[in-house]
C-alpha positions as CSV (number, residue, x, y, z in Angstrom):
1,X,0.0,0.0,0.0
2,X,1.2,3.5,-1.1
3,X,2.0,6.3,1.6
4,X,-1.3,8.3,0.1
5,X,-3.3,5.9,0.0
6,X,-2.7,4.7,3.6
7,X,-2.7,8.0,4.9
8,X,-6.2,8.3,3.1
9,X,-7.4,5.1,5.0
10,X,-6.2,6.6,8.3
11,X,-8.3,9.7,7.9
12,X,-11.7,8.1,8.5
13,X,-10.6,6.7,11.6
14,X,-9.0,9.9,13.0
15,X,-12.6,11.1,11.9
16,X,-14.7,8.4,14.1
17,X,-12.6,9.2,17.1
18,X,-12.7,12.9,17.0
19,X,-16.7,12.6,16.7
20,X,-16.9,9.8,19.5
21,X,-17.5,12.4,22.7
22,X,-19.9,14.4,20.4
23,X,-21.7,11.1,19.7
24,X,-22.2,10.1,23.2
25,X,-23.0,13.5,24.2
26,X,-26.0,13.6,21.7
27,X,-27.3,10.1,22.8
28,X,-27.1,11.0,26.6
29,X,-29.1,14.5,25.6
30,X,-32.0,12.0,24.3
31,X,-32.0,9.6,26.9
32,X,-34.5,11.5,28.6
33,X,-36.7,9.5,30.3
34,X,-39.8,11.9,31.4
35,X,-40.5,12.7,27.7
36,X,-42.8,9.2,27.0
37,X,-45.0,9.9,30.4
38,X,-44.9,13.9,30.1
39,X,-48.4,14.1,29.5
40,X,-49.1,12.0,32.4
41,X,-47.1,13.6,35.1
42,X,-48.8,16.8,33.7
43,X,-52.4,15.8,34.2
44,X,-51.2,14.8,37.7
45,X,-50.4,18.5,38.8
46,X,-53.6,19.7,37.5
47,X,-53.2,20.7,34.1
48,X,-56.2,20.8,31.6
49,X,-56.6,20.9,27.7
50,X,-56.8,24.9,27.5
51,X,-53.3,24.7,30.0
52,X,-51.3,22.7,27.9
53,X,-52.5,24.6,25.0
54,X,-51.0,28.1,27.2
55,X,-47.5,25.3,27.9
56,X,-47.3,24.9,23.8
57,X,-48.0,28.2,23.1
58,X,-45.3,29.5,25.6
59,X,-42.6,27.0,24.2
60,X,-43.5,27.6,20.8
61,X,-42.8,31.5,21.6
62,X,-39.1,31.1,23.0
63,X,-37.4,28.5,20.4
64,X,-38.2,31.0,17.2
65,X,-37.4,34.0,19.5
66,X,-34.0,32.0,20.6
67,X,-33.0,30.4,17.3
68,X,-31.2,32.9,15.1
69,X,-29.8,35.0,17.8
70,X,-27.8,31.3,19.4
71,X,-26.6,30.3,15.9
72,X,-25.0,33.8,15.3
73,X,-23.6,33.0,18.7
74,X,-22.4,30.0,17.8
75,X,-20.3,30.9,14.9
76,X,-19.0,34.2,16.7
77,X,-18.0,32.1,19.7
78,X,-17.9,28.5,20.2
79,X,-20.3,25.8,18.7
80,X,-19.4,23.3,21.9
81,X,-19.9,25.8,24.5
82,X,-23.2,26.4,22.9
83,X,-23.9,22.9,22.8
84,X,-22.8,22.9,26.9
85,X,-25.3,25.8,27.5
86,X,-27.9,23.8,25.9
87,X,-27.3,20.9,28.1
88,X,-27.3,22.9,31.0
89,X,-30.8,24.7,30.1
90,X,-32.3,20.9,29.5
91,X,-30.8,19.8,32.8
92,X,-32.8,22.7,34.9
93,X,-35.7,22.3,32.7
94,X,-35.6,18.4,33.9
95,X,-34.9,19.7,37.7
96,X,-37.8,22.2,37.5
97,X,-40.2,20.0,35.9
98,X,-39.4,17.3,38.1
99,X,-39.9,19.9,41.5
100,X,-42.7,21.4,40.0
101,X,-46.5,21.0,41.8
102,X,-48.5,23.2,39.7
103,X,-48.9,24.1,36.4
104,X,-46.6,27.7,36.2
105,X,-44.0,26.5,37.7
106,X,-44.2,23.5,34.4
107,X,-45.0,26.1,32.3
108,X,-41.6,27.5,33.3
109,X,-39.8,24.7,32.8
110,X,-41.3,24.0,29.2
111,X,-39.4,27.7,28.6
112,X,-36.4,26.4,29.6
113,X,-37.1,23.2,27.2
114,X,-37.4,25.7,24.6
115,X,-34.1,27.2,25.4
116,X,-32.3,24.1,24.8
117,X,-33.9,23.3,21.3
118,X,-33.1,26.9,20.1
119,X,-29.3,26.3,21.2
120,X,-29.8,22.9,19.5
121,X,-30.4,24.2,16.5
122,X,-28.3,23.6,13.7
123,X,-25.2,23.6,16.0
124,X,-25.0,19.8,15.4
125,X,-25.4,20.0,11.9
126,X,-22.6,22.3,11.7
127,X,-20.2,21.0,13.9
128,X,-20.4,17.7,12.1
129,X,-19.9,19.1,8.4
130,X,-16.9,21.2,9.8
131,X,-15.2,18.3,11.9
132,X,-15.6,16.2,8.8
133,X,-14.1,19.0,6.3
134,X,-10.9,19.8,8.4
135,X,-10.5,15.9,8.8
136,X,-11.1,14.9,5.2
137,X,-10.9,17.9,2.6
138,X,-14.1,17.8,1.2
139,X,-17.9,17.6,2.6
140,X,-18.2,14.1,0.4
141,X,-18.6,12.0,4.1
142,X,-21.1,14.4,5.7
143,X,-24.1,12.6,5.3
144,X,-22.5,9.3,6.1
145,X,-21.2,10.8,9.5
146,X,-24.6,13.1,10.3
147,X,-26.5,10.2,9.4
148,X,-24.4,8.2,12.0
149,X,-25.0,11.0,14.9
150,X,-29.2,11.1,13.7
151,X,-28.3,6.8,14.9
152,X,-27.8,7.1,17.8
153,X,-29.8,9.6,18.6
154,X,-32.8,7.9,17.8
155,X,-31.6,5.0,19.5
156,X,-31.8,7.2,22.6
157,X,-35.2,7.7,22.2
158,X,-36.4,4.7,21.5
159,X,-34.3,3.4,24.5
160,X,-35.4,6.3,26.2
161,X,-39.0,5.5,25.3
162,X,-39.0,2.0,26.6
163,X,-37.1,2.7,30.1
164,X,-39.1,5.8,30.7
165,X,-42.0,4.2,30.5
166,X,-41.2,1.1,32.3
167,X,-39.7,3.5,35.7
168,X,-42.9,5.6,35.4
169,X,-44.6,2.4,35.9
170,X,-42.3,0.7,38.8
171,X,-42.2,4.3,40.4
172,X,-43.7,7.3,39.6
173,X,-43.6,9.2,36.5
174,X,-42.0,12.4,39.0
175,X,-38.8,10.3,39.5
176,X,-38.2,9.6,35.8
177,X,-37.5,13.7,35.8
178,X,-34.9,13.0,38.8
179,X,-33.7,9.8,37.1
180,X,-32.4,11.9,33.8
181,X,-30.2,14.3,35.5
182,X,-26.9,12.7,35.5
183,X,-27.4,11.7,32.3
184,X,-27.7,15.4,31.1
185,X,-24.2,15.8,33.5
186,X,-22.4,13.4,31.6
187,X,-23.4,14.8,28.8
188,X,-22.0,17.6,29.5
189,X,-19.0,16.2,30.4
190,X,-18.6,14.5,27.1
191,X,-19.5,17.6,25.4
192,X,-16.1,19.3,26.8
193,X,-14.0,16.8,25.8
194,X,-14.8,17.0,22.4
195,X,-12.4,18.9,20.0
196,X,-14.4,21.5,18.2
197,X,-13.7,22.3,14.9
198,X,-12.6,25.8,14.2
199,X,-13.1,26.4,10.5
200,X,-16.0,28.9,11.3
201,X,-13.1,31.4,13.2
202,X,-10.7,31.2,10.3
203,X,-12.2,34.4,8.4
204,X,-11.1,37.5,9.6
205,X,-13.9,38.8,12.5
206,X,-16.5,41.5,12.0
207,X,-18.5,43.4,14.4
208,X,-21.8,42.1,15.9
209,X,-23.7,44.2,13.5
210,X,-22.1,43.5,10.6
211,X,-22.3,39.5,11.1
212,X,-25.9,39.6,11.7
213,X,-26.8,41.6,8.8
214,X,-24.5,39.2,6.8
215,X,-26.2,36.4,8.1
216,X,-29.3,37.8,6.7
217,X,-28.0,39.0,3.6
218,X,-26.8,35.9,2.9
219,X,-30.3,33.9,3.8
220,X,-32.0,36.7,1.8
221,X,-29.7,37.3,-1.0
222,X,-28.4,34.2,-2.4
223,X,-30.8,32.4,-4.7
224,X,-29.1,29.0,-3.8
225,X,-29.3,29.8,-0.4
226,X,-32.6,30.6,-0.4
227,X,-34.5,27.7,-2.2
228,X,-31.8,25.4,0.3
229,X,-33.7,27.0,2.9
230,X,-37.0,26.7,2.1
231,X,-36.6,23.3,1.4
232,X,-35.2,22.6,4.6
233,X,-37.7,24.5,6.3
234,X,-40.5,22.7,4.5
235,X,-39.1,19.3,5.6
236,X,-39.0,20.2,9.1
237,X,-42.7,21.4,9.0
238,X,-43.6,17.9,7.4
239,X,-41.8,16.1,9.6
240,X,-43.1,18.2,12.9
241,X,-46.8,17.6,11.1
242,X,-46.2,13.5,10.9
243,X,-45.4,13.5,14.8
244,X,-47.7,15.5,16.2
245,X,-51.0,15.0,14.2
246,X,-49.9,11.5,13.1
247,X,-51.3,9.8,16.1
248,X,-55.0,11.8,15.5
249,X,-55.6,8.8,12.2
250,X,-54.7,6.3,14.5
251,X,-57.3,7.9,16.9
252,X,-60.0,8.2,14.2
253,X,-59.4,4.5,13.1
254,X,-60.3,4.0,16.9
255,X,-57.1,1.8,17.0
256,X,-56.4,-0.1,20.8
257,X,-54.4,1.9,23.0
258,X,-52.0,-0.9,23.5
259,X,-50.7,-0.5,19.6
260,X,-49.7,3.2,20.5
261,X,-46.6,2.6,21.4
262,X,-45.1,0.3,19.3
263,X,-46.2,3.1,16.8
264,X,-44.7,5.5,18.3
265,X,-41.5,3.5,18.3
266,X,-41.5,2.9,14.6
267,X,-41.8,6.9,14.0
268,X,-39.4,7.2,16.3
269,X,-36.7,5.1,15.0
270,X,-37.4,6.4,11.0
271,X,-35.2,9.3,12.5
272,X,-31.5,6.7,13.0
273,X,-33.1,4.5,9.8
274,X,-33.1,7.3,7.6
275,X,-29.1,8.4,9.1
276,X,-28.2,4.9,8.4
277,X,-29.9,4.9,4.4
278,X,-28.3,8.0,3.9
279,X,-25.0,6.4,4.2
280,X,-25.8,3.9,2.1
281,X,-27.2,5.2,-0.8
282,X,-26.1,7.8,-3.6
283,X,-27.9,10.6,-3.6
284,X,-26.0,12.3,-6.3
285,X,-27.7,9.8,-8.8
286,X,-30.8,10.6,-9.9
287,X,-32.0,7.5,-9.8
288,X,-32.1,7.6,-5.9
289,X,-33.3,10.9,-5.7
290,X,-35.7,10.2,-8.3
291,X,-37.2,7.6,-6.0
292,X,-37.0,9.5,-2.7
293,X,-38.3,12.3,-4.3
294,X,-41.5,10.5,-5.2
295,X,-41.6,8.1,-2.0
296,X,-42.5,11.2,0.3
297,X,-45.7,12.5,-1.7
298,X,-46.8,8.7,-2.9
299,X,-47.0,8.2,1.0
300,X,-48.8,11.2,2.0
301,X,-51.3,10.6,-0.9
302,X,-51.9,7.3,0.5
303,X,-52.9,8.8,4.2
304,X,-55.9,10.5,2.3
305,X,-57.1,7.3,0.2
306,X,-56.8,4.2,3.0
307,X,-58.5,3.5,5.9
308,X,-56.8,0.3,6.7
309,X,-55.0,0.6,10.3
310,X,-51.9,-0.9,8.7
311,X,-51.1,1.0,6.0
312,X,-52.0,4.0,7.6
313,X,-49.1,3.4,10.1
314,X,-46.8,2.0,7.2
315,X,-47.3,5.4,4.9
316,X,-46.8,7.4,8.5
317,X,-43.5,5.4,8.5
318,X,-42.5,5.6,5.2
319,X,-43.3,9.4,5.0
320,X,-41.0,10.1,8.0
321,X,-38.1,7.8,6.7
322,X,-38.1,9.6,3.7
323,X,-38.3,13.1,5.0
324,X,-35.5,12.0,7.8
325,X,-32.9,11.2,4.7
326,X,-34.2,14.4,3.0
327,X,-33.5,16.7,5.7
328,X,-29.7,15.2,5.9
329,X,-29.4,16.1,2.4
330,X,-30.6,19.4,2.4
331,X,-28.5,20.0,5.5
332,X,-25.4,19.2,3.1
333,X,-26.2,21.4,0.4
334,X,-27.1,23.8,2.6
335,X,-23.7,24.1,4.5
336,X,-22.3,23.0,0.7
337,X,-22.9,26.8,0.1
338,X,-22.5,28.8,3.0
339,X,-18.9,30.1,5.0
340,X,-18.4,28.5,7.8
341,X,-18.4,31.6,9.9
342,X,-22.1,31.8,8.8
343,X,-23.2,28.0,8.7
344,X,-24.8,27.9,12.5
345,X,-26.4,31.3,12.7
346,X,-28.4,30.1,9.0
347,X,-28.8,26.7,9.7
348,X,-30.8,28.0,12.9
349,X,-32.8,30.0,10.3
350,X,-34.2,27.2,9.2
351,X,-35.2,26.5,12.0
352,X,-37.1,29.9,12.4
353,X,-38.5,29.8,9.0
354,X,-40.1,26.1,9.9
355,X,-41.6,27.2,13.1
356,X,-42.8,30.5,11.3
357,X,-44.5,27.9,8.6
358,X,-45.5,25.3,11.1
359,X,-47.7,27.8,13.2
360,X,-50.1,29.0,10.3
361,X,-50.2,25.3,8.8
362,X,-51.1,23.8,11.7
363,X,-53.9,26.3,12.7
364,X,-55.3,25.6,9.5
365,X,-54.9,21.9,9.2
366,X,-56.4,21.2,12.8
367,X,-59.6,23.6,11.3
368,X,-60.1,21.5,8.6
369,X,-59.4,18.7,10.4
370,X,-62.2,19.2,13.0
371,X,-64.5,20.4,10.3
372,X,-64.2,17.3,7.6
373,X,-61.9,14.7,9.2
374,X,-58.2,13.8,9.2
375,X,-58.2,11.8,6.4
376,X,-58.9,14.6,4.0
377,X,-56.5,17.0,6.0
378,X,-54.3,14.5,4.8
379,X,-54.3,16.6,1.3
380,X,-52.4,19.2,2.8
381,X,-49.3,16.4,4.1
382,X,-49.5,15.2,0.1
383,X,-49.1,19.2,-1.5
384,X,-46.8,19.6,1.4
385,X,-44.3,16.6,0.6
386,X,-45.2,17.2,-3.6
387,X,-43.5,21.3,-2.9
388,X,-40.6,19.4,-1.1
389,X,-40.0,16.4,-4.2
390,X,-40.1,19.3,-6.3
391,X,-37.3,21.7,-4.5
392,X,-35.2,18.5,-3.6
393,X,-34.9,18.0,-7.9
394,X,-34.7,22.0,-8.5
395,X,-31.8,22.1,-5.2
396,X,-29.8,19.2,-6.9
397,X,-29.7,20.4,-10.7
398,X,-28.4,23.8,-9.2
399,X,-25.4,22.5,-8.2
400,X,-22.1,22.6,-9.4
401,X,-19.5,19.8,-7.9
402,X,-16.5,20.8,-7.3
403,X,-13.6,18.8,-9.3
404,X,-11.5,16.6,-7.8
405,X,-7.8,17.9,-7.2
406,X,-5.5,15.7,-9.9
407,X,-3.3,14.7,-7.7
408,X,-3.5,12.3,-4.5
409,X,-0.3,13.3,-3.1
410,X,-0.4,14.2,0.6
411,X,0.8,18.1,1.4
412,X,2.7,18.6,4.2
413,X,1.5,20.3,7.6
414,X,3.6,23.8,6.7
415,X,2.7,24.7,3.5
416,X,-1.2,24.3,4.8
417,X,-0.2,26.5,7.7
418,X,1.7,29.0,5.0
419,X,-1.4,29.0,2.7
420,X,-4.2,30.1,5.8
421,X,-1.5,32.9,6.1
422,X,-1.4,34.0,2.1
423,X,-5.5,32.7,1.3
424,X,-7.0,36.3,1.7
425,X,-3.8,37.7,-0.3
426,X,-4.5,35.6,-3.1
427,X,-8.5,35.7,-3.4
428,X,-7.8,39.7,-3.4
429,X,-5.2,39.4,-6.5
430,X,-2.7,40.9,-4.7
431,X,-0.4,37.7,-3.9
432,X,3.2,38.2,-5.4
433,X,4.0,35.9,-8.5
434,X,6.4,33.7,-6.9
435,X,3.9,33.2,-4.2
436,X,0.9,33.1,-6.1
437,X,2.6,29.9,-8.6
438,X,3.7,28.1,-4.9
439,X,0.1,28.9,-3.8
440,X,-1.4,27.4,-6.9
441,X,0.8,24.4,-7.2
442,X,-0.6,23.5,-3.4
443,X,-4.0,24.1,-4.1
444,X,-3.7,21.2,-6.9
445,X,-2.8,18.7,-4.5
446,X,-4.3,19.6,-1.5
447,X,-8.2,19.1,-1.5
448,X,-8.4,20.3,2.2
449,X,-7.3,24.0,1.3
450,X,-9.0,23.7,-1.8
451,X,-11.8,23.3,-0.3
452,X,-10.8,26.1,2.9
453,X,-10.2,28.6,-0.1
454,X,-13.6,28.0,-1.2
455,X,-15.2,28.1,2.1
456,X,-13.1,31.8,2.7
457,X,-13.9,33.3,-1.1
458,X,-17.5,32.2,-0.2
459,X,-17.4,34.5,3.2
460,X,-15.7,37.5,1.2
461,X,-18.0,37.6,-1.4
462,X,-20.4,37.7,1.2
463,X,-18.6,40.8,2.8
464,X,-18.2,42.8,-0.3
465,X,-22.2,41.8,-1.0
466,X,-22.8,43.4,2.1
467,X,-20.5,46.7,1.3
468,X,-17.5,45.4,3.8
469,X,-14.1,44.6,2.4
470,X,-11.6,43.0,4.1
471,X,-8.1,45.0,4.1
472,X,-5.1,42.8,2.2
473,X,-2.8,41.6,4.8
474,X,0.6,43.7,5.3
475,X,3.4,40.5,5.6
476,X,2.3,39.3,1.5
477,X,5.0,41.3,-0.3
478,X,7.6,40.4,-2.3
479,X,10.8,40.6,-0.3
480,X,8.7,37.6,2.1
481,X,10.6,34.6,2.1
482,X,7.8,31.6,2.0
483,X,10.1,29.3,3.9
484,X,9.8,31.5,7.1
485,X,6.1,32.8,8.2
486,X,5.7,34.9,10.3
487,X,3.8,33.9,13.6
């Protein structure tokens, strides 16, 4: 075996044991075990139908308020400790849900739930693409790896699911609250040993101001960007649809309460299914998007034609496994074509935009719900999923792969060091010849600065988009000697 080629084997594994503390860290954050007897404990402190409509309401208002604002946050400062903070909000949500007695003291710690899903975010998402792009070169493994994370995370809630339940029933459903704490600690724990990435600091820093109207401009602006988004967005709102007025055919069927949760567990576990199909398949052929497109609407169309229990819960399933591979790839071309300095704060606008589409959809499918039944509110799940299939195609044909480097020779550590110091030099034109033909030659057999150069021009063109510019650096002259950088 060749010296390239064995240090390309080596990089995967490098790859799996960087991402091992942020792996166990998002399976401990879903190995919650109150979330399967919520409900339960809720009615047992005195809540009623029009209070846990105030609850929803109340959480529904703080994740969009929180969302945007943590992602900008994220990419100015640190992506982990963001991921901390949001393990520490879920752990005093857990503790104050657990203490609580009444229903505003729940109602406060649903808030503090929300607060940990706005840091959630897209902070994942990003971390991931990042860690796999400074330990590969390219964003080819993303899927495999995200899809790996979305694993064993929905491993933790069906595990969660089945423990939770079973506690509730040997104790109480107040300890499983209790129970979950450490849990939540260690996941903490886990969360700072990880080695964050630190692509997203690499561009030269802006004020506050400035990166949150780039942020915008660049969600606003960018036509590629934008239908990413909305695509995205749409897919989150499906998905959020399937789960919570999923269970409401199941109800009008009038199927026995004992086949609730099993159900619940299949819907549950499309979310690690679809991580693991993602790795499998090719979604650059269109072939297999071809067929995902079409397996999304062909299942929501079949909610509004059967009335067989069975297939109601098979097209449920198959709806949500296909939305869950979906989102993964819309979460790749999405951070395919945004700088990393900007990739958290618009990847939690998604998130916005899908709670800002969720609130009207829902209002109007529980209307027409009430008014004609759920198997015809099933049309809006099929003209939902059709909008997605059609902006999944429209995303893909937009884009432009970027071509391999020609050569497979392995740089060495310095002249990737020398290049971070020379990359806004040369995107500006203003890189001396001798040092532009060295800088050049690199690029050609390096596909990790390749690709970092891409990542940077993408965040300048941004900047001068936005009317900023960022000044050429002083030590690029002539006279410099490559050999010796200055540090």
């Amino acid at each position: 075996m060749s010296t390239a080629v064995a240090a390309s084997a080596a990089v995967p594994r490098t790859l799996a044991r960087r991402l091992v503390p942020l792996q166990v860290a998002v399976g401990l954050q879903g190995f919650i075990l109150w979330v399967p007897v919520e409900k339960l404990f809720m009615t047992q402190i005195g809540f009623t139908p029009r209070s846990v409509g105030i609850m929803a309401a109340a959480y529904a208002a703080v994740v969009p308020l929180l969302e945007m604002p943590s992602g900008i946050l994220a990419d100015r400062w640190s992506r982990n400790q963001i991921m901390v903070c949001s393990s520490v909000a879920l752990l005093a949500s857990s503790l104050l849900g657990g203490l609580s007695t009444n229903v505003p003291t729940y109602i406060a710690a649903a808030m503090i739930l929300g607060v940990y899903f706005a840091l959630n975010s897209g902070t994942i998402d990003s971390i991931v693409y990042d860690v796999v792009l400074e330990e590969t070169g390219s964003s080819d493994q993303y899927e495999v790896w995200i899809g790996r994370v979305r694993m064993v995370e929905s491993g933790a809630f069906v595990a969660s699911a089945l423990v939770g339940g079973a506690l509730a029933g040997w104790t109480s459903a107040r300890l499983t609250y209790f129970a979950s704490l450490p849990l939540v600690a260690i996941a903490v724990a886990a969360f700072l040993r990880f080695d964050e990435p630190r692509l997203h600091r690499a561009a030269e820093p802006v004020a506050l101001r400035r990166h949150v109207a780039l942020t915008y401009r660049t969600m606003i602006r960018e036509p590629g960007v934008r239908q990413v988004m909305l695509l995205a967005a749409l897919v989150g709102l499906l998905s959020q649809a399937v789960f919570e007025f999923g269970p409401l055919w199941l109800v009008a069927l009038a199927a026995p309460a004992a086949l609730f949760g099993p159900y619940w567990a299949a819907l549950v576990s499309t979310l690690g299914a679809g991580g693991y199909l993602t790795s499998k398949l090719n979604l650059d052929r269109r072939a297999a998007l071809s067929l995902l497109a079409l397996a999304a609407p062909a299942a929501a169309l079949a909610l509004t034609q059967t009335r067989a229990l069975a297939a109601v819960i098979a097209a449920q399933v198959v709806l949500a496994l296909s939305l869950a591979i979906i989102s993964i790839r819309a979460g790749k071309l999405l951070h395919d074509g945004v700088p990393s300095n900007l990739r958290a704060g618009v990847s939690s606008g998604v998130g916005t935009l899908s709670w800002m589409l969720f609130l009207p959809f829902s209002l109007v499918f529980g209307w027409f719900a009430r008014a004609h039944g759920v198997q015809r509110a099933g049309w809006f799940l099929t003209a939902t999923a059709l909008l997605i299939a059609l902006l999944l195609i429209a995303s893909v044909l937009r884009r432009h792969p970027r071509p391999v480097a020609a050569s497979a020779a392995q740089p060495d550590e310095f002249a990737c060091k020398e290049l971070v110091e020379l990359v806004t030099d040369y995107l500006d034109g203003v890189l001396p010849p001798e040092l532009k033909d060295t800088f050049q030659t690199h690029l050609a057999s390096c596909d990790g600065c390749a690709e970092y150069v891409r990542q940077i021009g993408l965040t300048i063109r941004a900047l001068k988009e936005a009317g900023l510019h960022l000044a050429p650096r002083p030590q690029a002259s002539a006279s410099r000697d490559p050999d010796r950088p200055d540090r």
